[in-house]
Rosetta silent file (secondary structure, phi, psi, omega in degrees, C-alpha in Angstrom):
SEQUENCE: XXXXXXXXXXXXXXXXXXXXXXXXXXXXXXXXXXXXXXXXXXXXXXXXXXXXXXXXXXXXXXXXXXXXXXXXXXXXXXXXXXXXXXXXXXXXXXXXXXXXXXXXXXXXXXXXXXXXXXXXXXXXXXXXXXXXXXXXXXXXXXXXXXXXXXXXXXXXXXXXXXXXXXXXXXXXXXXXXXXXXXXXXXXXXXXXXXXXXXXXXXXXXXXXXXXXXXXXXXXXXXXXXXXXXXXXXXXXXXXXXXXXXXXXXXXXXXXXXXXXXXXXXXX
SCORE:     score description
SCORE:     0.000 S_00000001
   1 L     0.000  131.945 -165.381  -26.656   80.635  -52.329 S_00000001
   2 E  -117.206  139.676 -178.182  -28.595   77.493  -52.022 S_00000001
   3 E  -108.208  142.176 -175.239  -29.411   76.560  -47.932 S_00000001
   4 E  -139.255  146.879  156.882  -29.534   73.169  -46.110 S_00000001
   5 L   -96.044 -175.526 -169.265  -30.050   72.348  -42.501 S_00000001
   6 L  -109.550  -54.381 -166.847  -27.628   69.820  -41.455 S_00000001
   7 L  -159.052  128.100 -166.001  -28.933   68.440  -38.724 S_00000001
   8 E  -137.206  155.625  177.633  -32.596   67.567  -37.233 S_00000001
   9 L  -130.488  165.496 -176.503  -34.468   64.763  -35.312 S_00000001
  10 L  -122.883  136.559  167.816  -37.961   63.273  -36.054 S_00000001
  11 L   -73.555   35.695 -171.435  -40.310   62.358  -33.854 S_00000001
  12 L  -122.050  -39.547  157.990  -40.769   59.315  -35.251 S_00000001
  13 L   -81.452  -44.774 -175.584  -37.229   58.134  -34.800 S_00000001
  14 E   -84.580  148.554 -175.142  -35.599   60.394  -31.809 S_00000001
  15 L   -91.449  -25.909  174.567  -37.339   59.888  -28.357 S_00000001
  16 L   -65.760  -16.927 -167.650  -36.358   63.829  -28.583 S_00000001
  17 L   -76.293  126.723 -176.258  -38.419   64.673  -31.511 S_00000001
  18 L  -108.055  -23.669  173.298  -41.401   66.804  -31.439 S_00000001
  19 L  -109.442 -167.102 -155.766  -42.240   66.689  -35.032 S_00000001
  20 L  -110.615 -165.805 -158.488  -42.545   64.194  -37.934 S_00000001
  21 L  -105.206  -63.151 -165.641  -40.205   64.125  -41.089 S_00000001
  22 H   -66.599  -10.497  179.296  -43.134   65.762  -43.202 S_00000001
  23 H  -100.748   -6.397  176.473  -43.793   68.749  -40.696 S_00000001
  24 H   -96.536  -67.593  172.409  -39.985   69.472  -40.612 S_00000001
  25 H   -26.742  -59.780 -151.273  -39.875   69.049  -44.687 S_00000001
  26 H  -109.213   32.943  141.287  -42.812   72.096  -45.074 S_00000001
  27 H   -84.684  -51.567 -172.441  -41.314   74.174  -42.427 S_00000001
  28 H   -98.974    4.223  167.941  -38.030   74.347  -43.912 S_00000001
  29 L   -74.195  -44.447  151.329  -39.372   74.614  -47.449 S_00000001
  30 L  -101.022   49.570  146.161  -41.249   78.079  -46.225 S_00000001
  31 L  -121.843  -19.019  164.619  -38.652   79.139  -45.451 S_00000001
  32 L   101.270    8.423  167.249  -36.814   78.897  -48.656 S_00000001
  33 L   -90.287 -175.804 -151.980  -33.734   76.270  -48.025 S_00000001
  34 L  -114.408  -16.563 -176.565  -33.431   74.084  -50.643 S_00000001
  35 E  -163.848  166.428  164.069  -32.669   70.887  -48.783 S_00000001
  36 L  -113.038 -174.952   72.279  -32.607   69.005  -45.400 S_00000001
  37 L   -70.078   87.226  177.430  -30.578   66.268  -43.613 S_00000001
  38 E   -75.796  130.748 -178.101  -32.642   64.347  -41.154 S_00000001
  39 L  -144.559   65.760 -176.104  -30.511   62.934  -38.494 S_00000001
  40 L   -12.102  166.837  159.857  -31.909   60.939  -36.350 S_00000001
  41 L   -84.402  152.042 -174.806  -30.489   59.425  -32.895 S_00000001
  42 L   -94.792 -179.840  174.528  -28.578   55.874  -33.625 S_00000001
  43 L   -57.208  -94.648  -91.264  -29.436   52.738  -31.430 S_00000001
  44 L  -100.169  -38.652 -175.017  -26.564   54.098  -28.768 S_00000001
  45 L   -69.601 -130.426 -160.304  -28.332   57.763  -28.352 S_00000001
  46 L  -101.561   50.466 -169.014  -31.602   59.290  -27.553 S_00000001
  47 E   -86.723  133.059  175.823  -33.350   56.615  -30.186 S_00000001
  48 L  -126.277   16.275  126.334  -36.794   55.523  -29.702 S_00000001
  49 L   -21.668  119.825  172.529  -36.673   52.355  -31.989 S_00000001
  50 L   -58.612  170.882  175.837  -37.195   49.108  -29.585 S_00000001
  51 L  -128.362   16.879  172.073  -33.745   47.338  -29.261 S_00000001
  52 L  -130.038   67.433 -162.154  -34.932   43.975  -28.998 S_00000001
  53 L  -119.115  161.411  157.300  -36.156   43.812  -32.949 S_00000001
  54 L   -63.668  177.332  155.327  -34.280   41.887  -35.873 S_00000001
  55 H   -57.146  -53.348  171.830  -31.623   44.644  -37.096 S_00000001
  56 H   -39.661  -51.461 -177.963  -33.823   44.900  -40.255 S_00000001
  57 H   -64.430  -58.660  163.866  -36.635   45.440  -38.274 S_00000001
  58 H   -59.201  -48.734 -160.108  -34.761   48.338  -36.275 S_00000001
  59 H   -72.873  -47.013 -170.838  -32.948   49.974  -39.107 S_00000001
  60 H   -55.481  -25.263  173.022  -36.584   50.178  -40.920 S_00000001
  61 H   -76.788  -75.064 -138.345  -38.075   52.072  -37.951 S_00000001
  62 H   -63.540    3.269  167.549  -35.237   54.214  -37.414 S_00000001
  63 L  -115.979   25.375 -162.898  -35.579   55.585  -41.150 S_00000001
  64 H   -82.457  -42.589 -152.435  -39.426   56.137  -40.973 S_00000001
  65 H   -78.178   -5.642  164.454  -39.140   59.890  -40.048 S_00000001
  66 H   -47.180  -62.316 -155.264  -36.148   60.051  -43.000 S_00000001
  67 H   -74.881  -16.551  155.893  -38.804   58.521  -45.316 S_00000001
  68 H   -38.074  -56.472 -165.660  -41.762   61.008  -44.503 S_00000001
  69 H   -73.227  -24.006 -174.712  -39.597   63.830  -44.809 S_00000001
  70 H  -104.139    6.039  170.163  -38.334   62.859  -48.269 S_00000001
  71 H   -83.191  -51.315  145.266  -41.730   61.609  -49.401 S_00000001
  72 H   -32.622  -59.277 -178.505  -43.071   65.170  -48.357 S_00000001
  73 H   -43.451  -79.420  172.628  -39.800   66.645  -49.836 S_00000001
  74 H   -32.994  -53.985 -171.557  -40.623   65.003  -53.395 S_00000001
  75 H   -71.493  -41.651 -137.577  -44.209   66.280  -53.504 S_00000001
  76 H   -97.304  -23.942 -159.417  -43.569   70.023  -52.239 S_00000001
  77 L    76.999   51.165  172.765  -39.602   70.391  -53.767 S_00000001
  78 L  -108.057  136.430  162.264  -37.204   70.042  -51.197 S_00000001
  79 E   -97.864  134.822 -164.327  -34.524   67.840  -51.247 S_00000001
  80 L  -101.558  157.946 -175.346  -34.395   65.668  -48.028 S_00000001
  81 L  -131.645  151.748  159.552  -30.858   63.290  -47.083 S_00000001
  82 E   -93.399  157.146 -165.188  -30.337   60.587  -44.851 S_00000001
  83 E  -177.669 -171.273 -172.263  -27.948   60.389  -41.706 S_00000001
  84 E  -169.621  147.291 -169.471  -27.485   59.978  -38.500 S_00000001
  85 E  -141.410   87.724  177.371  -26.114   60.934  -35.192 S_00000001
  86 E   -33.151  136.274  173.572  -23.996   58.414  -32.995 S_00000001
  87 L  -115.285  166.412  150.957  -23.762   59.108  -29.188 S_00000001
  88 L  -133.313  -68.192 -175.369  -20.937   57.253  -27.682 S_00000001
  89 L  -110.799   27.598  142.553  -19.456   58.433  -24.112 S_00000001
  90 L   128.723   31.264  164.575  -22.173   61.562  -24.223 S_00000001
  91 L  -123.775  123.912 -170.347  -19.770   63.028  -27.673 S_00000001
  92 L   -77.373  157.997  155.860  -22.130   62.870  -30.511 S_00000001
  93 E  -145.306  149.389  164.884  -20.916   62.445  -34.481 S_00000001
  94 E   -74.672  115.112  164.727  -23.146   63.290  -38.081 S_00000001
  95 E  -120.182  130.452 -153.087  -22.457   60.699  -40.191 S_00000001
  96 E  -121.321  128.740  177.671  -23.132   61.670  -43.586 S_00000001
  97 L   135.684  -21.051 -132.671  -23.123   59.763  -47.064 S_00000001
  98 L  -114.207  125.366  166.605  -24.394   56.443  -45.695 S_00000001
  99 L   -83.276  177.681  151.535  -27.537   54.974  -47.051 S_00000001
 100 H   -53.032  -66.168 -125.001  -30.511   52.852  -45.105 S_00000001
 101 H   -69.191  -60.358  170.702  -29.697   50.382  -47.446 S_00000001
 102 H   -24.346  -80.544 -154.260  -25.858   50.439  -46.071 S_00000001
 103 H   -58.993  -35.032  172.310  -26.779   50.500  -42.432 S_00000001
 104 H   -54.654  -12.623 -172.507  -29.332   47.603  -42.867 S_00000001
 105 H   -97.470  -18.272 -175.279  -25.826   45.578  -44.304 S_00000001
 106 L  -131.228   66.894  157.316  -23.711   46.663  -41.222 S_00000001
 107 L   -83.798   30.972  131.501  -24.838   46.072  -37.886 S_00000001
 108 L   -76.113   12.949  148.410  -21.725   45.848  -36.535 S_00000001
 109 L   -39.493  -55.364 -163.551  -22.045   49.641  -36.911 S_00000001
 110 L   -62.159  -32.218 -151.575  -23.881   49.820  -33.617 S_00000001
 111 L  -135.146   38.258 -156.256  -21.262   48.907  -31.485 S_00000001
 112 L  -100.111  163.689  166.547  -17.843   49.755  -33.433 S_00000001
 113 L   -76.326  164.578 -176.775  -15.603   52.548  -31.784 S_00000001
 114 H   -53.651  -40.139 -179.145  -14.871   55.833  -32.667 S_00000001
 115 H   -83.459  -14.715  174.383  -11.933   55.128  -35.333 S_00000001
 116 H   -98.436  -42.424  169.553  -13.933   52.170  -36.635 S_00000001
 117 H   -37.506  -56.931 -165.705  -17.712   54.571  -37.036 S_00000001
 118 H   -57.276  -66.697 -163.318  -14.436   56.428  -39.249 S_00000001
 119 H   -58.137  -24.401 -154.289  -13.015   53.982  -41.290 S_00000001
 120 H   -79.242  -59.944  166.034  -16.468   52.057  -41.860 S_00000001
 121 H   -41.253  -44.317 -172.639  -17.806   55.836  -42.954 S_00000001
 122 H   -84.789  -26.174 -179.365  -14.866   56.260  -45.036 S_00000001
 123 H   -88.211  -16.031 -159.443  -14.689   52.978  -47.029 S_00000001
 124 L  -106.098   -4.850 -169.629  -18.404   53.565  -47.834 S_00000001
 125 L   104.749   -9.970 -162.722  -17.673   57.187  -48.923 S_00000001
 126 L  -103.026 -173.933  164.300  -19.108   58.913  -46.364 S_00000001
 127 E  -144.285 -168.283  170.501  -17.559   61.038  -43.276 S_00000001
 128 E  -134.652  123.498 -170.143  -18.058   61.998  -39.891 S_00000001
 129 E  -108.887  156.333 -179.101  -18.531   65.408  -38.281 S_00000001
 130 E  -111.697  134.646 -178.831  -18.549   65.517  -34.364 S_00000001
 131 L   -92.639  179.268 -173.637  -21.531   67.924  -33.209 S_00000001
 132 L    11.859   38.111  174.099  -21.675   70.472  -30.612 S_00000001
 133 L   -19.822  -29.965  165.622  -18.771   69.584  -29.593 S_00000001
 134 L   -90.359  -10.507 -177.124  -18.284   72.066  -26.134 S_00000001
 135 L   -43.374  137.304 -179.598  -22.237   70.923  -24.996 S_00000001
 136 L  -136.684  111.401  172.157  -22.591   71.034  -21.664 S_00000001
 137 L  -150.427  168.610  171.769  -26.077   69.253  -19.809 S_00000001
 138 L   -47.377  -44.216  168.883  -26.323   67.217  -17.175 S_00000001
 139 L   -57.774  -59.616 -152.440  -26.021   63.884  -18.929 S_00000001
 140 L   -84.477   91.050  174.540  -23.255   64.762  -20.568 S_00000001
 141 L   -24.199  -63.606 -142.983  -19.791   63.116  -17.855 S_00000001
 142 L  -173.353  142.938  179.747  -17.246   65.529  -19.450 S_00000001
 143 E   -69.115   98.901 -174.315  -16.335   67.409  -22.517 S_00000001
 144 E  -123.093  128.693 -167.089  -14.680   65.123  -25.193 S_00000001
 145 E  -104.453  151.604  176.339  -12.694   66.236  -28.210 S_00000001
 146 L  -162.379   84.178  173.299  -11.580   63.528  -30.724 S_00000001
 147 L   -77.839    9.247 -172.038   -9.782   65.377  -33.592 S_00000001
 148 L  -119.739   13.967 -179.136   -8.252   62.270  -34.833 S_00000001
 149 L  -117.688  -14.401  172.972  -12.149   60.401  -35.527 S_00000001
 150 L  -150.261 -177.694 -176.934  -13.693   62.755  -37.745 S_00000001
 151 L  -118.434   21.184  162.809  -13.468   65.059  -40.449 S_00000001
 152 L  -150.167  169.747  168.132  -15.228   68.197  -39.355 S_00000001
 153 E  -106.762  148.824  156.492  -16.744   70.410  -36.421 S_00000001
 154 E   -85.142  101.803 -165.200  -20.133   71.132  -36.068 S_00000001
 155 E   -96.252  -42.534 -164.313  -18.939   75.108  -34.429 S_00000001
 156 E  -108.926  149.915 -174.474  -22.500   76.933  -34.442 S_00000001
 157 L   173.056  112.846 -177.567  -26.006   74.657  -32.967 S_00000001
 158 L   -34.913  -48.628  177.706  -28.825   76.070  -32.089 S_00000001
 159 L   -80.252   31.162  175.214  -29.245   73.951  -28.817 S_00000001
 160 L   -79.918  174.768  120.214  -25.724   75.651  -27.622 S_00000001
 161 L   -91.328  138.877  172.457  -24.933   78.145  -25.380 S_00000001
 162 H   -49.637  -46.426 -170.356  -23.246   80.879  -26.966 S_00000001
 163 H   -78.560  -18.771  162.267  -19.944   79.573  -24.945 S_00000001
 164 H   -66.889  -38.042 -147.501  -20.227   76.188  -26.113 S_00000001
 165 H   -96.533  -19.089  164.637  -20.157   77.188  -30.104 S_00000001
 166 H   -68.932  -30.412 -169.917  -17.257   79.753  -28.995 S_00000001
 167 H   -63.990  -70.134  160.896  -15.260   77.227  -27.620 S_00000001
 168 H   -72.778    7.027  160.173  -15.721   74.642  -31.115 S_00000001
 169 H   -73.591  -47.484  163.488  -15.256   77.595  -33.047 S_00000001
 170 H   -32.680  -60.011 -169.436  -11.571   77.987  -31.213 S_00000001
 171 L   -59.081  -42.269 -162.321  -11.130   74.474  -31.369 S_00000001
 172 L   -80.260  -15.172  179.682  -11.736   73.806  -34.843 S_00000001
 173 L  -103.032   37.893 -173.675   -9.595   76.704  -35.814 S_00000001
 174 L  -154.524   -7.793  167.589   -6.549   75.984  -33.873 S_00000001
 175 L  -112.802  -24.550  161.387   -7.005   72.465  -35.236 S_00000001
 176 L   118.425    7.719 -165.663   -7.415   73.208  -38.484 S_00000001
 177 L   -75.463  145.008  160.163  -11.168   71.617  -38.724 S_00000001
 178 L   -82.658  145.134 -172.712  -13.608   72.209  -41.923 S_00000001
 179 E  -111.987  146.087 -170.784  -16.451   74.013  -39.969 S_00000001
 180 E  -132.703  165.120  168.971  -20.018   73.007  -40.313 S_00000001
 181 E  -138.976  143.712 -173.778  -23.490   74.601  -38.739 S_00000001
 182 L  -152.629  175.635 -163.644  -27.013   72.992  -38.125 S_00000001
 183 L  -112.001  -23.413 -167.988  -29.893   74.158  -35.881 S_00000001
 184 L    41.782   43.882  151.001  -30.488   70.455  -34.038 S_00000001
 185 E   -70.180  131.107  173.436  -33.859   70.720  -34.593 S_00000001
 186 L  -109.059    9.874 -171.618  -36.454   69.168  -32.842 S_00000001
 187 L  -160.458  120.530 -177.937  -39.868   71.035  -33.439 S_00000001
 188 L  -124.962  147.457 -163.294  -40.386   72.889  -36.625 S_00000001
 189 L  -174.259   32.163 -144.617  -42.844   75.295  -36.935 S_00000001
 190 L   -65.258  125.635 -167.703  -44.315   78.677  -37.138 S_00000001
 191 L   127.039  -36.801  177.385  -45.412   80.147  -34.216 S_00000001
 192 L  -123.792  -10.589  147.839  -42.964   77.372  -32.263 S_00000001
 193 L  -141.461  138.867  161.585  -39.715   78.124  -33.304 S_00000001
 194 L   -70.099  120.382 -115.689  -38.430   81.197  -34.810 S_00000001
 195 H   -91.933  -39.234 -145.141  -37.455   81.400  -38.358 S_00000001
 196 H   -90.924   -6.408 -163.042  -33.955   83.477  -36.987 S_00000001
 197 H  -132.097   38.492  178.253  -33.269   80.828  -34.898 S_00000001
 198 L  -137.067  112.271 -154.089  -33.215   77.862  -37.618 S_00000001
 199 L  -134.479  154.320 -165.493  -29.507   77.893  -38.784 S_00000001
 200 L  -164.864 -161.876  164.657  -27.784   75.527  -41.439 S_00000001
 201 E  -141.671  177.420 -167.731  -25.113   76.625  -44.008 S_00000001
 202 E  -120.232  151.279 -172.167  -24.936   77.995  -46.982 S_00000001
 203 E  -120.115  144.027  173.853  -23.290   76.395  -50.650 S_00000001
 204 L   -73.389  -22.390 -171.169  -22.509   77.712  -54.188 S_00000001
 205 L  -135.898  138.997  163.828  -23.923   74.645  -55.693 S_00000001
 206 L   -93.141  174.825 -139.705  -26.812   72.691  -55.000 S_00000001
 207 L  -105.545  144.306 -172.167  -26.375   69.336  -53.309 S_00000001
 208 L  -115.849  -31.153 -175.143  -28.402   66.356  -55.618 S_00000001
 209 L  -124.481  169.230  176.310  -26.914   63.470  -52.915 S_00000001
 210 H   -69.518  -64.915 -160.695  -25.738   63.136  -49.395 S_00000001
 211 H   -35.699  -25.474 -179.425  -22.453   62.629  -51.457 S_00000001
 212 H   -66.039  -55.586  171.537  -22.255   65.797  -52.363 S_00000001
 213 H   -51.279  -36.245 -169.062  -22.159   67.138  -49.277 S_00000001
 214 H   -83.414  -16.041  170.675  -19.488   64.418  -47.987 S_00000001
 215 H   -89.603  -15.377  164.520  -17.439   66.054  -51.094 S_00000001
 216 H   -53.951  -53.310 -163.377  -18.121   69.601  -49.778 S_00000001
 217 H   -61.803  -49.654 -168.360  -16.868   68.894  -46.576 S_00000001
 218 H   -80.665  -34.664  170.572  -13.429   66.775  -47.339 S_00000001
 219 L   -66.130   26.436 -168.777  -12.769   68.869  -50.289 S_00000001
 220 L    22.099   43.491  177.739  -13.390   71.645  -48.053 S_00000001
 221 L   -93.917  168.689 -146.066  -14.790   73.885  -50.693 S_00000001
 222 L   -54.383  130.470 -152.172  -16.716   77.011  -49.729 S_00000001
 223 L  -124.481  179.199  159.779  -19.370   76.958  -47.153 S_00000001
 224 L  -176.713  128.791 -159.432  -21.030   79.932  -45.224 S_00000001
 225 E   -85.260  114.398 -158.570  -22.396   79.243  -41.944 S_00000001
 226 L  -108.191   84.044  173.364  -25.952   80.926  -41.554 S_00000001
 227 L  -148.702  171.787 -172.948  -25.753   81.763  -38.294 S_00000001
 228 L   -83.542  160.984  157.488  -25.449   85.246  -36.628 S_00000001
 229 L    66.101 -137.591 -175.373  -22.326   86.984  -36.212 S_00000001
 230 L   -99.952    0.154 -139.496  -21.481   87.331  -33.875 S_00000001
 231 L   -77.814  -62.881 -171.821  -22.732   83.700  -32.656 S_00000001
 232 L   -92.963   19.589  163.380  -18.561   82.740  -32.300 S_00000001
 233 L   -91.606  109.499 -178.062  -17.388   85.763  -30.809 S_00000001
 234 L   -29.837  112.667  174.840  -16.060   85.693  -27.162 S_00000001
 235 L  -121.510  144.925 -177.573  -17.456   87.852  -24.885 S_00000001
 236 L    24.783  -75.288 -132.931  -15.786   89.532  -21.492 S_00000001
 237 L   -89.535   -5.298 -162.310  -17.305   87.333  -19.261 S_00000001
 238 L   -80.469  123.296  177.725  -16.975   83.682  -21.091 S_00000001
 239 L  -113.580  160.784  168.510  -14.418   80.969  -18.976 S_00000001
 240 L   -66.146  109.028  165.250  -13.180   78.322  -20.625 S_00000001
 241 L   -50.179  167.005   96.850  -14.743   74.696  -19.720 S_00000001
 242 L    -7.604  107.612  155.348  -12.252   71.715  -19.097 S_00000001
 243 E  -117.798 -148.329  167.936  -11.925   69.638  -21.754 S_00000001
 244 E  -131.034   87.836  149.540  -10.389   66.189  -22.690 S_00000001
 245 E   -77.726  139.858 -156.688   -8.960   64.721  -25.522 S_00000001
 246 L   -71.666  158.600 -162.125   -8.982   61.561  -26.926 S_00000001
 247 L  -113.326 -170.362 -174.691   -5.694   60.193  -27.532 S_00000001
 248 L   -71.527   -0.551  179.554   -4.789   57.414  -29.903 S_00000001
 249 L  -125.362   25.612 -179.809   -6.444   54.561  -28.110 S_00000001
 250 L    58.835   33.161  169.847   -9.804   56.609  -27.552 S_00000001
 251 L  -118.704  165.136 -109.588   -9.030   57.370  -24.261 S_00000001
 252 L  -116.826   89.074  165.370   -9.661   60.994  -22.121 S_00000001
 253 L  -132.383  141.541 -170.792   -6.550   63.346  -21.359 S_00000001
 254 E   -56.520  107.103  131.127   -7.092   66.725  -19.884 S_00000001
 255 L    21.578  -89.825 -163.962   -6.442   69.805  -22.214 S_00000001
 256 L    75.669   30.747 -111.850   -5.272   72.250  -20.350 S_00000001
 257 E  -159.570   97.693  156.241   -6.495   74.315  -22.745 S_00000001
 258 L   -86.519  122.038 -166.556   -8.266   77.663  -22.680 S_00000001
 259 L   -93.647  -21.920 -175.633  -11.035   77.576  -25.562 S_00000001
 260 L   -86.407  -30.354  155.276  -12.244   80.368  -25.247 S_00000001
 261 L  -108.278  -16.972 -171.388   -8.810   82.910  -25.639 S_00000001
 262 L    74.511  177.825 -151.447   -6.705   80.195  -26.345 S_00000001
 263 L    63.638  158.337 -160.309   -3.457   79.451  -24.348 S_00000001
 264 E   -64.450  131.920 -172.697   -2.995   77.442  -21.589 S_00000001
 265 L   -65.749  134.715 -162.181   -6.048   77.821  -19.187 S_00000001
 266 L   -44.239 -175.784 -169.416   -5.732   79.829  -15.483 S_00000001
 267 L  -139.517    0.000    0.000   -5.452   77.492  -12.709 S_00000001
């Protein structure tokens, strides 16, 4: 089984980031996966690229901790991928497949809607997975599902609560979602994060491109999520959150929805 994480920030790109592309590279490298996807915050997230740059100028920072990690990656033998990870109304998406070169050609990327981030992602080859979908912080207005904008769940993420990742585990299986897992690291380490607690998935083949991976996912062939367990099983005591989904014009209607047993939720 050859192992990737999915999804990481750098501190060189993410305002969230505690480490660099190359200290995330030789962290997950002793540990024995085989590949990375750094995936930075866009211009709309938690991005710490100025925003009053040329675009050129912006896109080049926002790939510096990409280009550490795969310039580390190349010496040591990891393979590292580029992404990214869109905020919009506080519901994140991976978008995977896409090159720097791409995003320096499309800055009307930054400000496109959810169904256009798809189609733009789709004509280029690429896809979109929406992460942690159930996250619940402070920042974050209201829980928003938008099965009809991407083409996977992120279900297991380290920076969950166990009831958020039951909840997109529900979801994605009652919708019919290919399920993905990543750790949303921000600090690699030993000694600072725990090796048990750095989760990705696992593949039958290993991935030589992003593309590959954007052909795992829509050809949904066989994945295993390296996470524990028991990670998406409900327990006793777990209520459902309220959530919304977007409807065909990207706008918010309530659920009703228990995520957590499924069926309509108590009142």
């Amino acid at each position: 089984m050859y192992k990737y994480e999915t999804h990481l920030h750098t501190s060189q790109a993410s305002a969230c980031g505690r480490s660099t592309g190359a200290q995330h590279a030789r962290f997950y490298h002793r540990l024995g996966y085989d590949g990375i996807f750094v995936t930075d915050h866009f211009f709309r997230g938690n991005s710490c690229v100025p925003h009053d740059l040329p675009w050129a100028d912006r896109v080049h920072l926002f790939c510096a901790g990409y280009r550490d990690a795969k310039e580390e990656g190349d010496r040591i033998g990891l393979k590292v991928f580029f992404a990214w990870e869109e905020t919009m109304d506080g519901d994140d998406y991976l978008v995977y497949g896409l090159t720097p070169e791409w995003l320096e050609a499309h800055p009307e990327i930054e400000h496109c809607t959810r169904r256009q981030q798809l189609a733009l992602a789709h004509a280029a080859g690429g896809c979109v997975v929406q992460a942690h979908p159930f996250r619940q912080r402070d920042y974050i207005r209201r829980i928003l599902l938008a099965p009809d904008y991407v083409d996977a769940v992120e279900v297991a993420n380290t920076g969950n609560a166990p009831l958020d990742d039951v909840c997109a585990y529900r979801y994605a299986v009652e919708r019919g979602f290919y399920m993905t897992c990543g750790s949303d690291n921000h600090l690699s380490g030993f000694g600072v994060r725990e090796p048990e607690r750095t989760w990705g998935v696992g593949l039958e083949e290993p991935l030589d491109s992003a593309m590959d991976y954007v052909r795992v996912i829509l050809e949904r062939r066989p994945m295993t999520l390296l996470c524990p367990e028991d990670r998406l099983r409900p327990q006793e005591d777990m209520v459902s959150p309220d959530a919304w989904i977007l409807d065909e014009h990207e706008q918010p209607v309530l659920s009703g929805h228990d995520w957590v047993w499924g069926g309509d939720k108590a009142v």
